[in-house]
RONUDREN-9347 format. One line per 8 residues: their letters; for each residue x, y, z of C-alpha. Coordinates in Angstrom, 2 decimals. Each point is the difference from the previous one (the first is absolute). Layout:
! RONUDREN-9347
A = X:Y:Z | ...
END
This chain:
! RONUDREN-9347
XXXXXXXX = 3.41:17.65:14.39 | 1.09:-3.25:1.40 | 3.21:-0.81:-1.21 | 1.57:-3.87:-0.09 | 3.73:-0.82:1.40 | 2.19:-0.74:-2.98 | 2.55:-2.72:0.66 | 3.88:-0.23:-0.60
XXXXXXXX = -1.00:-1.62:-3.54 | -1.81:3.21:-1.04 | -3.79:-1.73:0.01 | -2.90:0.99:1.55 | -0.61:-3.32:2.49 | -0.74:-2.33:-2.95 | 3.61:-0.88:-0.75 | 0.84:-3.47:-0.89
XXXXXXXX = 1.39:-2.24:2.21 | 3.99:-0.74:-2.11 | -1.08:-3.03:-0.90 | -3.21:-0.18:-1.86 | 2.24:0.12:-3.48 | 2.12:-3.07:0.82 | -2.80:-1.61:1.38 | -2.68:0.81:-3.37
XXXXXXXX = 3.62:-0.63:-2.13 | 0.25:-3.44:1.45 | -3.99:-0.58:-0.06 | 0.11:1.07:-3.44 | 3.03:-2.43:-1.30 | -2.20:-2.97:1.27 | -2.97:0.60:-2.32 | 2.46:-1.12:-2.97
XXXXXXXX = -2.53:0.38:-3.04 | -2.89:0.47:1.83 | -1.98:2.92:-0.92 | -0.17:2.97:2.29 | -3.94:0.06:0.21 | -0.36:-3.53:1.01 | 3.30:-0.22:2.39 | -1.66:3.38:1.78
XXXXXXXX = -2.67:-1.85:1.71 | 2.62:-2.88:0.64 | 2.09:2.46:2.26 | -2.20:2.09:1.33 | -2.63:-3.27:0.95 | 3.22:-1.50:2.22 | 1.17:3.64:1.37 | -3.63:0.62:1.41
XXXXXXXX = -0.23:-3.60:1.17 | 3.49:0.82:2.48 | -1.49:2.94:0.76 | -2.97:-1.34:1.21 | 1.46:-2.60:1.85 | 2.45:2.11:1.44 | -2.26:2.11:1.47 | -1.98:-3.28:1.20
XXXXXXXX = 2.77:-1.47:1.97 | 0.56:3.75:1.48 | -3.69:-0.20:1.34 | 0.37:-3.52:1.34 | 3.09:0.62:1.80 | -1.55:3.11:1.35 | -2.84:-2.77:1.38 | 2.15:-2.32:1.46
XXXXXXXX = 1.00:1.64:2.31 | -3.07:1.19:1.07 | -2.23:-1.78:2.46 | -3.12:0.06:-1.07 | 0.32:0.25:-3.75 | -0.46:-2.58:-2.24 | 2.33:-0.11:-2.71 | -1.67:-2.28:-2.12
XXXXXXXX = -3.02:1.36:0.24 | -0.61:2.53:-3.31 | -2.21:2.30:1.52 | 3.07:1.10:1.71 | 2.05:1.03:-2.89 | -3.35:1.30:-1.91 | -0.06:2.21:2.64 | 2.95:2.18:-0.43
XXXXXXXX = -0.50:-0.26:-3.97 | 2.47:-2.96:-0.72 | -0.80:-2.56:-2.44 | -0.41:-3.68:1.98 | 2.49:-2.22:-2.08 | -0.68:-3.85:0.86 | 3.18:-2.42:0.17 | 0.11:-0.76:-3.22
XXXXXXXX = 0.24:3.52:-1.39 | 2.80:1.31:2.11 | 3.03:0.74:-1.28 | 2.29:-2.45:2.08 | -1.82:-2.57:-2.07 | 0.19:1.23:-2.87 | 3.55:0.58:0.64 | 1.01:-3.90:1.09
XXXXXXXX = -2.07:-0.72:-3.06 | 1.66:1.59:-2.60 | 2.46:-2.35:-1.43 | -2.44:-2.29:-0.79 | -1.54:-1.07:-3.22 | -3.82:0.70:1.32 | 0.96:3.66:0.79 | -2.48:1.60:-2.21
XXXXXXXX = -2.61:-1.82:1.33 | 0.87:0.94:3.54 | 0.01:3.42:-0.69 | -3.82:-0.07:-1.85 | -0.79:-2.11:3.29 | 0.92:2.92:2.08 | -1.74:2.58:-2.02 | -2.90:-2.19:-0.15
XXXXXXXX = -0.04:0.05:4.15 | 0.74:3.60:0.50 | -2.75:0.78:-1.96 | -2.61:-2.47:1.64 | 1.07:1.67:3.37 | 0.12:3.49:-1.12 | -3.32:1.37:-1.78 | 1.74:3.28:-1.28
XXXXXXXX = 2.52:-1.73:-1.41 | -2.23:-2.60:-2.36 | 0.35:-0.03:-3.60 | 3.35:2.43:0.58 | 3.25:-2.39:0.15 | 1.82:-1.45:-2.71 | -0.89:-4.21:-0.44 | 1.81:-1.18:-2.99
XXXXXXXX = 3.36:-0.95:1.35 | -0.01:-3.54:-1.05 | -1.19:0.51:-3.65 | 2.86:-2.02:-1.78 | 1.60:2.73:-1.61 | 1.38:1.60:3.02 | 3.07:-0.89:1.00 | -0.04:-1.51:3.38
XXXXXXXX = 3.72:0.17:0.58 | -0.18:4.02:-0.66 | -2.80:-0.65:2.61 | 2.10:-1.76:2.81 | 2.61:2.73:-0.56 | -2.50:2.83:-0.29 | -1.45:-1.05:3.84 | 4.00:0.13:0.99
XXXXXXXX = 0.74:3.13:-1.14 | -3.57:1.69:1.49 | 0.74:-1.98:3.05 | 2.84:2.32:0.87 | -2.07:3.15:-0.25 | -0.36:1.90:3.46 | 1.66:-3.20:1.70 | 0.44:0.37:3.33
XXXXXXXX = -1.68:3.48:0.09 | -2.57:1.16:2.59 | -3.59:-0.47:-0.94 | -1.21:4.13:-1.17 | 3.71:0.07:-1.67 | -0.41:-3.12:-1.57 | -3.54:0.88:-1.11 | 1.33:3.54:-1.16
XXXXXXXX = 2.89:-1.96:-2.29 | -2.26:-2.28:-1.69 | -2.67:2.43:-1.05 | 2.86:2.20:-1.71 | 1.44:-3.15:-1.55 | -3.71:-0.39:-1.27 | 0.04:3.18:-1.31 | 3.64:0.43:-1.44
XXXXXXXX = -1.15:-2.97:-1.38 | -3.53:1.14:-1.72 | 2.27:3.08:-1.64 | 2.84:-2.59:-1.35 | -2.61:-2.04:-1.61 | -1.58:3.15:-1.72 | 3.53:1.01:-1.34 | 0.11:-3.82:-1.18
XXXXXXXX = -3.27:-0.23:-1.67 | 0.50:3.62:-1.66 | -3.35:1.34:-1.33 | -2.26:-2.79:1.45 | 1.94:0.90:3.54 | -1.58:3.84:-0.21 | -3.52:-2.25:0.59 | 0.95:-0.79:3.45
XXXXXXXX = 1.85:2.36:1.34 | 0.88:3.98:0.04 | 3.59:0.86:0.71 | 0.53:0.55:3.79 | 1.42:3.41:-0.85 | -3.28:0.96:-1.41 | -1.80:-0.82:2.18 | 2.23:1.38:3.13
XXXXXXXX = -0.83:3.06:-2.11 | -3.71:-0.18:0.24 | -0.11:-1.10:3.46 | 2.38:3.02:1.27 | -1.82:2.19:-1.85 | -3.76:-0.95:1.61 | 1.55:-0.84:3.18 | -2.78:-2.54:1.30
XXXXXXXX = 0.35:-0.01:3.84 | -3.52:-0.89:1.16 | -3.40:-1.19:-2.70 | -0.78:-2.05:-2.59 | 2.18:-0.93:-2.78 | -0.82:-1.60:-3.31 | 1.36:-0.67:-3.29 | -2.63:-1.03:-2.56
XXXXXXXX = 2.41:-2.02:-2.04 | 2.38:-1.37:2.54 | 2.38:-2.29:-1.81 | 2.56:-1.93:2.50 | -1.13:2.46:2.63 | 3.18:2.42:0.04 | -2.01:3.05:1.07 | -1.56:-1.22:3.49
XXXXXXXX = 4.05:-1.36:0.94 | 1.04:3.58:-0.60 | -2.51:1.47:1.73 | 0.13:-2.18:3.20 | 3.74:0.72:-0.16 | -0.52:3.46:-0.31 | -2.53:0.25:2.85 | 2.92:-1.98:2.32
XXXXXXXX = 2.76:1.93:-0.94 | -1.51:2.93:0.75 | -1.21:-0.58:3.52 | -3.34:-0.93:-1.07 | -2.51:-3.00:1.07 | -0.74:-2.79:-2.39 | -4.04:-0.69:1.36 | -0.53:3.92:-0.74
XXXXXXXX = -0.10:-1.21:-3.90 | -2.25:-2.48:-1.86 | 0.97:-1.00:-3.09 | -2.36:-1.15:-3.03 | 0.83:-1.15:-3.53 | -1.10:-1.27:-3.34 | 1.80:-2.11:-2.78 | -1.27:-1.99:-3.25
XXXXXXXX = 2.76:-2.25:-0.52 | -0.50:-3.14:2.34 | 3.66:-0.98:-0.31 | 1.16:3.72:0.87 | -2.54:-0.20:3.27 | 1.35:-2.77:1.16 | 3.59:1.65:0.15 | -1.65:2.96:1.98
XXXXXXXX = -1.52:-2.36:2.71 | 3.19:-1.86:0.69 | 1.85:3.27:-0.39 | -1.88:2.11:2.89 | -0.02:-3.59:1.80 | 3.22:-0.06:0.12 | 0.20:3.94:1.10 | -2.59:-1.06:2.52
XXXXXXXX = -2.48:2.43:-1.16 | -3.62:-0.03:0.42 | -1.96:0.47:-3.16 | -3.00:-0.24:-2.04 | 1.25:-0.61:-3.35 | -2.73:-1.36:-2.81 | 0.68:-1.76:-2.35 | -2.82:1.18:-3.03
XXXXXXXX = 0.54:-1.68:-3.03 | -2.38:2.40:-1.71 | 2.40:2.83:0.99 | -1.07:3.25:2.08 | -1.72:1.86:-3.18 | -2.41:-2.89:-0.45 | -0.21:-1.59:3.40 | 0.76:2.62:2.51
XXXXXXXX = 0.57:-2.37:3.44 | 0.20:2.77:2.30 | -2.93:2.26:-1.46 | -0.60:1.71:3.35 | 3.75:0.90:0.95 | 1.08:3.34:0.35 | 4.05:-0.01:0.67 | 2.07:2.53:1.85
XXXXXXXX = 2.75:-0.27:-2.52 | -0.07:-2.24:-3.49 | 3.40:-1.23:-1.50 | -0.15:-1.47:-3.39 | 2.23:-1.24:-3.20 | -3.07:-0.61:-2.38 | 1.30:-2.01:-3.24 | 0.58:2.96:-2.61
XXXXXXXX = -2.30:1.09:-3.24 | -2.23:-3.20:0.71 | -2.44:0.29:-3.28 | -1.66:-3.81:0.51 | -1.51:0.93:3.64 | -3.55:-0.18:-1.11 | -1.02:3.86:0.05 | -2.82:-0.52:-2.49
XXXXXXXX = -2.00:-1.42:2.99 | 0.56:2.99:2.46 | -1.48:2.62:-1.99 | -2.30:1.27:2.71 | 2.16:-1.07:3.75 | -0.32:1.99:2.76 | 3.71:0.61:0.43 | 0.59:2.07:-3.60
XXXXXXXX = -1.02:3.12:2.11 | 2.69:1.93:-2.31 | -0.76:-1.67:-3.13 | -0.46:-3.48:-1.74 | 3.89:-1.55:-0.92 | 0.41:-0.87:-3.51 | -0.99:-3.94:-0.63 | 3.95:-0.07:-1.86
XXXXXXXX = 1.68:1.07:3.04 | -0.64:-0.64:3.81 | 2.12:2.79:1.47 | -2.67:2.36:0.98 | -1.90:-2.86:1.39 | 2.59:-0.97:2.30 | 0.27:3.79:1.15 | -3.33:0.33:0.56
XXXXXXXX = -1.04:-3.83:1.72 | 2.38:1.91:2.59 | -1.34:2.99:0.24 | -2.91:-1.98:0.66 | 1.38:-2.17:3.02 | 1.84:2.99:1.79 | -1.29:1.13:3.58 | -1.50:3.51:-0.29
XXXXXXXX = 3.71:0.69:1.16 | 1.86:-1.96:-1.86 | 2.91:0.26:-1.92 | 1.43:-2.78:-2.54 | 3.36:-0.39:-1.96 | -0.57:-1.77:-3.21 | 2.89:-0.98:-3.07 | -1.45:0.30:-3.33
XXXXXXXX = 1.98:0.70:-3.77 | 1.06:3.82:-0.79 | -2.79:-0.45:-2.79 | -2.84:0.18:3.10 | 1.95:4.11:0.82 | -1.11:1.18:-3.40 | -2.24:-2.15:-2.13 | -2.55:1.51:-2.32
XXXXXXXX = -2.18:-3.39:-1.55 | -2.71:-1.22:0.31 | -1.00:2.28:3.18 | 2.87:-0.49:2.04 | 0.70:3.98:-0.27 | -3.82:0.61:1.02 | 0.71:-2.22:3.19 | 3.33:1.54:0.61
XXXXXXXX = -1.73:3.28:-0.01 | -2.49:-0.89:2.29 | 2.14:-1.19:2.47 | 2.29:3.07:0.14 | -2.87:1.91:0.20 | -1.59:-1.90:2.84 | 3.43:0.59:1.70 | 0.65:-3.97:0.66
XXXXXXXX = 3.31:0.63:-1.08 | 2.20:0.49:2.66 | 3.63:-0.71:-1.85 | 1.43:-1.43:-3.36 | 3.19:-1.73:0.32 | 2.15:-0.77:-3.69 | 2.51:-3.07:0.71 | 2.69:-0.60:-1.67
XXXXXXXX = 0.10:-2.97:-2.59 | 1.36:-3.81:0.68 | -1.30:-0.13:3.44 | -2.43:-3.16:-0.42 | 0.55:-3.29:-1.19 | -3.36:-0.45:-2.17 | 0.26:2.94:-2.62 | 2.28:2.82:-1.30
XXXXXXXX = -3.23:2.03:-0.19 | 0.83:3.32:1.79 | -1.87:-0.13:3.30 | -1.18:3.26:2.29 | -1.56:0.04:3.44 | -3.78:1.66:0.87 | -0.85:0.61:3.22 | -3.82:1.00:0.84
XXXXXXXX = -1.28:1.77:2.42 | -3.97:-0.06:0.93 | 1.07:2.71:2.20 | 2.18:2.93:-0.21 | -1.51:2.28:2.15 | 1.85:-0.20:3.29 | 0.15:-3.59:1.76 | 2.97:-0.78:1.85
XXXXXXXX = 1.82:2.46:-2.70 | -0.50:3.41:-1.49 | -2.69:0.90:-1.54 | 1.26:-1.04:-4.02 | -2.49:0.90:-2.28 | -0.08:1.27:-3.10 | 3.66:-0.99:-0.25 | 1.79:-3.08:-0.87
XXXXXXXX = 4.00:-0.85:0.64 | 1.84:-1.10:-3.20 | 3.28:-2.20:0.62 | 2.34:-0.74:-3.15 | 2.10:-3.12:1.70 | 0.86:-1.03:-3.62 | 3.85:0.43:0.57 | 0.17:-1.57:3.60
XXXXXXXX = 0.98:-3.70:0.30 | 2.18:-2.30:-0.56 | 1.12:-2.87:-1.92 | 0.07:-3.37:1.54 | 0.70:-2.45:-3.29 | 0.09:0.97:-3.40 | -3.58:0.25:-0.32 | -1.68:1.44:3.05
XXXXXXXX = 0.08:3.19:2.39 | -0.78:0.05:3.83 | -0.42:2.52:2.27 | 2.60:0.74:2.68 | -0.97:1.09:3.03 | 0.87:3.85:-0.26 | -2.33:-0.36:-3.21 | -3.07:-0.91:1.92
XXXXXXXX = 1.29:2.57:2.87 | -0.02:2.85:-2.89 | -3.30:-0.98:-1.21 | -2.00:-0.48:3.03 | 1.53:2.68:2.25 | -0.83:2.23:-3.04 | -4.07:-0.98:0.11 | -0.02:0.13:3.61
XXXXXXXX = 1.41:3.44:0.06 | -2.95:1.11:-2.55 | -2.57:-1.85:2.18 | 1.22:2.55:3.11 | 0.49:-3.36:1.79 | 1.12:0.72:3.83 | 3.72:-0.05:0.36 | 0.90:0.42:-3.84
XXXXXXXX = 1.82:2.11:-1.60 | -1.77:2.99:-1.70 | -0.61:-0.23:-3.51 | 1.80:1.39:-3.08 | -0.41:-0.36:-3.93 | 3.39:-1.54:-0.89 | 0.10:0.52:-4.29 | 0.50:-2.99:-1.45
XXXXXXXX = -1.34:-1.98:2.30 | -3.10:1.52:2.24 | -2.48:2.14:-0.96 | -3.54:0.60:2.35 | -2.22:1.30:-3.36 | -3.42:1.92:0.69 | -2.81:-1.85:-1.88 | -0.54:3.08:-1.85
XXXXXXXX = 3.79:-0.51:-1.43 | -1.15:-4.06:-0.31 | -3.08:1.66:-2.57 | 2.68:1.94:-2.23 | 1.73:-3.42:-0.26 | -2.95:-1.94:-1.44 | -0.69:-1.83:3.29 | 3.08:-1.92:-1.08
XXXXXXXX = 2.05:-1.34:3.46 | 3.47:-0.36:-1.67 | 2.55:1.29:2.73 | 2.02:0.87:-2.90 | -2.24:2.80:-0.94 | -0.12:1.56:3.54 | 3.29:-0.40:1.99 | 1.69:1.80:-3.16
XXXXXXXX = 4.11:0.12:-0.65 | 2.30:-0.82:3.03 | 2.48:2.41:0.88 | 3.20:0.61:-2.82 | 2.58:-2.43:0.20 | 3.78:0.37:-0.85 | 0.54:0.17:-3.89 | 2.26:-3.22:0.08
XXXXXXXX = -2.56:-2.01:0.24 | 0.29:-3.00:-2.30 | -1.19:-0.20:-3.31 | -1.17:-3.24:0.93 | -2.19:1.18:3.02 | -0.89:3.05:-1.60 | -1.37:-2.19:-3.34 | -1.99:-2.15:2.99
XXXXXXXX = -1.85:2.86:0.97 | -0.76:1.24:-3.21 | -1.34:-2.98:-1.26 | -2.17:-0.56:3.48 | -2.13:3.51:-0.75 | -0.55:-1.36:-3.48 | -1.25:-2.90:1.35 | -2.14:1.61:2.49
XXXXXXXX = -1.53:2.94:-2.44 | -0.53:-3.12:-2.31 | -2.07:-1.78:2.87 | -1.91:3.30:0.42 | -0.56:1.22:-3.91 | -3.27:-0.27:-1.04 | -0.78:-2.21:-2.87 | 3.83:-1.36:-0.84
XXXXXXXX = 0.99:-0.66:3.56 | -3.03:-1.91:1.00 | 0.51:-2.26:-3.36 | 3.91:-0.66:1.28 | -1.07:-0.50:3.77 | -3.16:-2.39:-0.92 | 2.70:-1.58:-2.66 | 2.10:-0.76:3.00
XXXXXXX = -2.44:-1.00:2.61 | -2.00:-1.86:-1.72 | -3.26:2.20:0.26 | -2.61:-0.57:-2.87 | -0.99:3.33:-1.17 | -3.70:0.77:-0.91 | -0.54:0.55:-3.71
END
């Protein structure tokens, strides 16, 4: 198993730069009243538009000095996958500019002509900045402050600091916008998670509901960190939400990543835009215990090989549109609610069934709670399999790894969790060893945390994929343990034989999720 360097500051390559706080701090105290959601595309419209530029002026320096290049010639910088940005767009102008009253309209002028040049980028950037209501002195200072970003840095560092300003950014405006933040992003720590765990070196990677794009920058990082080449992977992706697509263009922009990301304002149930891809590896965060997705006209698609979802709830349909899309190979990690592990209604238990029977189930993952920004829902980890039998691992089926990583984590304000690096470490290293991967560790049941079940010991459980049930009581602990802790863990099997009951539990878990039961 590959393994990544870990740094003085104790992350895995992705740390942040020491600055990105003062910098969003500052950033942040020039939006005075403005809302979040509208001072998002603000920022993030002006920190692509430096990038952008900066990686210009990197190209056309590179020309100069060459002979026979051009370096006002587009085709040149086209070439090597840089955006052509015409006079009037580039930052020093926008820059000498930015005291003035006609700022806003300077800025719109230079969207307006980055586009024009640049097909991929049309319809994508931000062109409001001199509606009346925004402040154009916030403006002036806002260019100042950005201005200073990767100043006097080499071109790939300065490149490399942006796109993490980008995306420190993206994840500051989630915490910001609370609930309506969880539409556009996952947590990074998530998704670390799911990319460590599929470790996507070489194929095609997709995410049917892609948000700000936050799974493709983790997996390109991934694939550099560990020695890897960036043209052995081809990314694809899907998202609904116009506004949320184009923060996932400018965001792998900015990362300088090639993709084909659709936007499909029908949504991938209704509208599939990539009907004919099959993907190596499949990373999603599909929007939890959806029961408006239109189900009623799916009753008879091609992808419910394990059973037709319920119209009130589009878990089973995300699970299975996956299924659908995976390479005969392929694996996919995919965050749903705990609800999804052991649901009864409606035929969710039927589909469950199936699918643990059809040994797609490769392992079940229970997080621990506070970890995203857009619910308190519990939320648990499936990863699928199409198959287990032996490719580039051990031959897996009829078995499927259980991982209880409720009590790992740890608490970054007063009302989220994040995973620290040893977390992820302890996770993945723990799936990987199961797997047989080359170079890891061999595998042991751990109680209270790991437990590879037979699918015969799956069928005494009801099909239900609750780690809980499985990975059973971790080792005794000293008797002091406090009251307080001990009355914590008490109350957390409650809440979990609750979640599993049978008729009660299902009442109290569709009471607080939100899912309509039938009848």
């Amino acid at each position: 198993m590959a393994k990544g360097k870990t740094n003085k500051n104790g992350t895995n390559g992705g740390a942040n730069l020491g600055f990105e706080a003062k910098l969003w701090a500052t950033a942040d105290k020039l939006r005075g009243n403005m809302e979040p959601s509208d001072y998002k595309h603000v920022a993030l419209g002006l920190i692509f538009l430096k990038y952008i530029s900066d990686a210009f002026e990197a190209k056309r320096e590179a020309l100069l000095v060459e002979d026979l290049a051009d370096p006002e010639d587009p085709e040149e910088y086209l070439a090597e996958n840089v955006f052509w940005v015409p006079k009037e767009a580039r930052w020093s102008h926008l820059q000498a500019s930015a005291k003035q009253a006609t700022i806003g309209k300077t800025i719109d002028d230079a969207m307006l002509a980055i586009e024009a040049k640049n097909a991929s980028l049309k319809g994508v950037l931000p062109k409001d900045y001199a509606r009346p209501a925004l402040n154009k002195v916030m403006l002036g200072e806002l260019i100042d402050l950005i201005s200073g970003i990767a100043m006097n840095e080499e071109a790939d560092r300065s490149k490399d600091i942006l796109g993490r300003v980008y995306e420190y950014f993206l994840g500051s405006f989630a915490g910001a916008e609370g609930k309506r933040g969880g539409e556009f992003y996952t947590p990074r720590s998530v998704v670390r998670l799911l990319v460590e765990m599929l470790e996507p070196y070489k194929g095609r990677i997709y995410d049917p509901c892609c948000g700000s794009g936050g799974m493709f920058v983790q997996s390109e990082k991934f694939v550099k960190e560990h020695g890897g080449r960036i043209g052995d992977i081809a990314i694809y992706g899907q998202e609904s939400n116009y506004t949320t697509w184009r923060l996932a263009k400018m965001n792998l922009a900015v990362r300088g990543i090639d993709a084909d990301i659709q936007w499909n304002n029908e949504g991938s149930f209704h509208k599939d835009a990539l009907p004919d891809l099959r993907a190596d590896y499949i990373l999603a965060n599909p929007p939890f215990n959806v029961s408006d997705w239109g189900g009623e006209r799916l009753r008879e698609d091609a992808r419910w090989k394990y059973g037709v979802p319920p119209v009130g709830n589009a878990n089973y349909g995300w699970l299975q549109h996956i299924l659908h899309h995976l390479a005969p190979t392929g694996t996919a990690g995919v965050v749903l609610a705990n609800g999804s592990m052991s649901s009864a209604q409606s035929g969710e238990g039927d589909i469950r069934r199936a699918m643990v029977e059809g040994d797609v189930v490769d392992c079940m993952i229970a997080l621990p709670g506070q970890l995203f920004y857009s619910t308190q829902i519990p939320a648990c980890l499936w990863f699928l399999a199409r198959d287990k039998k032996n490719h580039k691992f051990r031959d897996r089926r009829g078995e499927v790894l259980f991982i209880d990583a409720r009590k790992l984590g740890h608490l970054v304000d007063r009302t989220r969790k994040e995973f620290a690096d040893d977390d992820i470490a302890k996770i993945t290293q723990t799936y990987h060893a199961w797997r047989g991967e080359e170079g890891a560790d061999e595998y042991e049941d751990v109680p209270g945390f790991c437990k590879a079940a037979s699918l015969e010991e799956i069928r005494s459980h009801g099909h239900v994929l609750t780690p809980g049930r499985y990975v059973g009581a971790a080792a005794a602990e000293e008797d002091d343990v406090p009251f307080v802790e001990r009355f914590a863990a008490l109350k957390e099997k409650l809440d979990e034989q609750l979640a599993e009951g049978e008729e009660l539990g299902a009442l109290i878990q569709a009471k607080l999720e939100g899912v309509v039961i039938d009848g």
